[in-house]
Legacy VTK file of the C-alpha trace (Angstrom):
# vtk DataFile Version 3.0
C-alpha trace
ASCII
DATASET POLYDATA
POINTS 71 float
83.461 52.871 47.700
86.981 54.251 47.398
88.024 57.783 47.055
89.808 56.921 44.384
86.977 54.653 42.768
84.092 57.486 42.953
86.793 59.744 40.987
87.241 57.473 38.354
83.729 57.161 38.678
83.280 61.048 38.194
86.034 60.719 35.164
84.345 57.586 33.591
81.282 59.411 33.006
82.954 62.000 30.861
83.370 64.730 33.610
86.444 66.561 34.262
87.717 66.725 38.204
89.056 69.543 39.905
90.299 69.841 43.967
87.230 71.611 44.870
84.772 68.779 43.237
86.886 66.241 44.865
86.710 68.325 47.990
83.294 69.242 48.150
81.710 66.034 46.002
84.098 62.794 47.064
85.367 64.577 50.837
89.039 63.793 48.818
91.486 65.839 50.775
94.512 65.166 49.206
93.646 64.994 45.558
97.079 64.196 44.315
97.703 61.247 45.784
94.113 59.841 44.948
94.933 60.692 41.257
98.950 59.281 41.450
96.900 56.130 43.085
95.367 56.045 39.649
97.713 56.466 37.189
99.830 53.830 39.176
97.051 51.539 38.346
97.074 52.038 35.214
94.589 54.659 34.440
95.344 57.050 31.781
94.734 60.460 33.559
95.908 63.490 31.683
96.029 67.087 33.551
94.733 70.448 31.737
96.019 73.792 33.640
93.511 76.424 33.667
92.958 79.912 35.024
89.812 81.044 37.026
88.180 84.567 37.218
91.089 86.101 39.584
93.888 84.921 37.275
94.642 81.578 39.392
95.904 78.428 38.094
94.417 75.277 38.724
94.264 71.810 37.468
91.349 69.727 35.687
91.493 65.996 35.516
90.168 63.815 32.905
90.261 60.214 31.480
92.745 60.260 28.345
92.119 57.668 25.545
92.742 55.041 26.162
91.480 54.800 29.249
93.624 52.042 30.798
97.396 52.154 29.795
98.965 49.077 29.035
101.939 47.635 31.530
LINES 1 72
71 0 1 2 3 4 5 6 7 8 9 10 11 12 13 14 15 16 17 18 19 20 21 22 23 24 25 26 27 28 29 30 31 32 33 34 35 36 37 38 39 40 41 42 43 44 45 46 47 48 49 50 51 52 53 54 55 56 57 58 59 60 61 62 63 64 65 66 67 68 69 70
């Protein structure tokens, strides 16, 4: 299985994704380009900012709805 396919994976079950789960869960070292891969497919993924305990931003991926854009 893809990179890319056990992320959507990860999304399609209602999970958000961030670069460490991708990191740690998928080996995805460039998590960017998996998730540009994505949305050039088609998928609708929409991007949260957050902030962690030490006041650092980060990203969280999800599945929007839909879930597959129309072309």
């Amino acid at each position: 299985m893809s990179q890319s396919t056990e992320m959507l994976s990860h999304m399609k079950r209602g999970k958000r994704l961030t670069r460490l789960i991708a990191l740690y869960e998928y080996r995805v070292q460039n998590i960017t380009a998996r998730i540009r891969d994505l949305r050039q497919a088609g998928w609708n993924i929409k991007t949260d900012k957050k902030r962690d305990a030490h006041n650092a931003i980060y990203a969280e991926y999800y599945l929007g709805k839909p879930h597959k854009l129309a072309n």
